[in-house]
C-alpha positions as CSV (number, residue, x, y, z in Angstrom):
1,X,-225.0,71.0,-76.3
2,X,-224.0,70.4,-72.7
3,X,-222.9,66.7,-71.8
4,X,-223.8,65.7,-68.2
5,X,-220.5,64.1,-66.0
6,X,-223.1,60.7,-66.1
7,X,-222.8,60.8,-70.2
8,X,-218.8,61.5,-70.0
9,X,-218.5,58.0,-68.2
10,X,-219.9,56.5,-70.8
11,X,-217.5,57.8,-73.7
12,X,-214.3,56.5,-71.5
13,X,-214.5,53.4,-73.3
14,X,-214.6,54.7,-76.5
15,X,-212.1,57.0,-76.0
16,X,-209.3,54.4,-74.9
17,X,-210.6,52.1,-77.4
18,X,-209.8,54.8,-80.1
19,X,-206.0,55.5,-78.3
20,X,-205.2,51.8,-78.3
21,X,-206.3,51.2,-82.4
22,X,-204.1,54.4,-82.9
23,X,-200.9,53.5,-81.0
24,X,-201.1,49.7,-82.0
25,X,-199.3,50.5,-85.6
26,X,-196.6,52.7,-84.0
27,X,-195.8,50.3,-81.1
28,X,-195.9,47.8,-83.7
29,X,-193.5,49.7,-85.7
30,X,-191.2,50.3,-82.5
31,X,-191.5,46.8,-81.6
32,X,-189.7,45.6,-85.3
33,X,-187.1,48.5,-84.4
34,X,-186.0,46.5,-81.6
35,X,-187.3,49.8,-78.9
36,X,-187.6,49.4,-75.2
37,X,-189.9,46.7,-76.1
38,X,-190.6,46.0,-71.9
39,X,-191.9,49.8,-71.7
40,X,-194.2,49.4,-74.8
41,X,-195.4,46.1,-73.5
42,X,-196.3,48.0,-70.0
43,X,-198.1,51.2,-71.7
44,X,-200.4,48.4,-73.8
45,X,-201.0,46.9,-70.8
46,X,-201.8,49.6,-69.5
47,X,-203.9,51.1,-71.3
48,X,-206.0,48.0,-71.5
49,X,-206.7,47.3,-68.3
50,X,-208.0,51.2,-67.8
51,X,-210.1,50.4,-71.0
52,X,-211.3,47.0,-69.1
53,X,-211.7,49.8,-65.8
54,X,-213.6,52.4,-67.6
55,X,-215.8,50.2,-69.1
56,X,-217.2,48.3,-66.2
57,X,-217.4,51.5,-64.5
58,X,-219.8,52.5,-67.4
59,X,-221.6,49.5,-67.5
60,X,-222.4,49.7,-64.0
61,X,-223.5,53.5,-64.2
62,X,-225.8,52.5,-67.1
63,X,-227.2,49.8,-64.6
64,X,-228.2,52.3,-62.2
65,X,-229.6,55.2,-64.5
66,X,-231.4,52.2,-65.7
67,X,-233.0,51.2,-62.3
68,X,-233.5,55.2,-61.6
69,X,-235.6,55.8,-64.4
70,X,-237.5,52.4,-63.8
71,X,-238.1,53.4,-60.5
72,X,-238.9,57.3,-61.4
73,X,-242.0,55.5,-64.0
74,X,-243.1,53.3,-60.9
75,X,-243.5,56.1,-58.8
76,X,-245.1,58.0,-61.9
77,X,-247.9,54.8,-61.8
78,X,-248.2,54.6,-58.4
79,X,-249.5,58.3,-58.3
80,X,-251.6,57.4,-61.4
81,X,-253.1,54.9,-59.4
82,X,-254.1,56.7,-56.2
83,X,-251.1,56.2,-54.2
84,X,-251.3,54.5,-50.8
85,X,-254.8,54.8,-50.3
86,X,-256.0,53.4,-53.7
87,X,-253.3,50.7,-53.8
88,X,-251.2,49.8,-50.7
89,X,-249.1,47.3,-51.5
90,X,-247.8,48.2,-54.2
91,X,-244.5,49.9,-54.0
92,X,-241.6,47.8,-52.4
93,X,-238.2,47.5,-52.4
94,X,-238.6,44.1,-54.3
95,X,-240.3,45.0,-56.8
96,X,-239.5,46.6,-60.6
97,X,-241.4,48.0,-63.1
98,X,-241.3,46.0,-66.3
99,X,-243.8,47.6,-68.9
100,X,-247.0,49.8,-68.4
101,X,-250.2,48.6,-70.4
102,X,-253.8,50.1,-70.9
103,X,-256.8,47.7,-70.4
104,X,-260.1,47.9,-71.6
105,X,-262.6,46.2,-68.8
106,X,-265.8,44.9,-70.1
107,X,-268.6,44.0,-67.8
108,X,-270.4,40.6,-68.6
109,X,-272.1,39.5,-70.8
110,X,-269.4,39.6,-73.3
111,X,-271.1,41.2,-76.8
């Protein structure tokens, strides 16, 4: 199983999220032994901020595969539809696709 450099953003977060719950007992531990408690202070620090970094950064990339795919499936309906000549207007930069629905249309009178 091959993991695309798009799905590797997205396990940043969990991976420093994982290093900070492991190192938090031994710079605990360090931190009763009267250690360089400055430098432990600086590495959780740190460590946080790239953990606030990386996940933004993912949260951003999701955002945008998100409006990729949304636009891939409007482009999808658009050809469904006829494209420019069957429906004009339709495509713009405005615009998102929300949901795609079948409809039955009866001609009157209603049975």
């Amino acid at each position: 199983l091959l993991i695309k450099p798009v799905q590797r953003i997205c396990k940043y977060p969990l991976l420093f999220q994982s290093l900070l719950k492991a190192i938090m007992p031994y710079v605990n531990e360090q931190l009763e032994k009267c250690a360089d408690m400055e430098a432990l202070e600086a590495l959780v620090i740190e460590l946080e901020a790239a953990l606030e970094t990386v996940d933004k950064i993912a949260k951003s990339v999701n955002e945008k595969v998100g409006e990729q795919e949304s636009l891939e499936r409007m482009m999808e309906i658009y050809a469904e539809l006829g494209g420019e000549q069957a429906v004009p207007d339709l495509v713009s930069p405005h615009r998102r696709f929300k949901d795609k629905y079948e409809v039955l249309i009866r001609r009157a009178p209603f049975d």
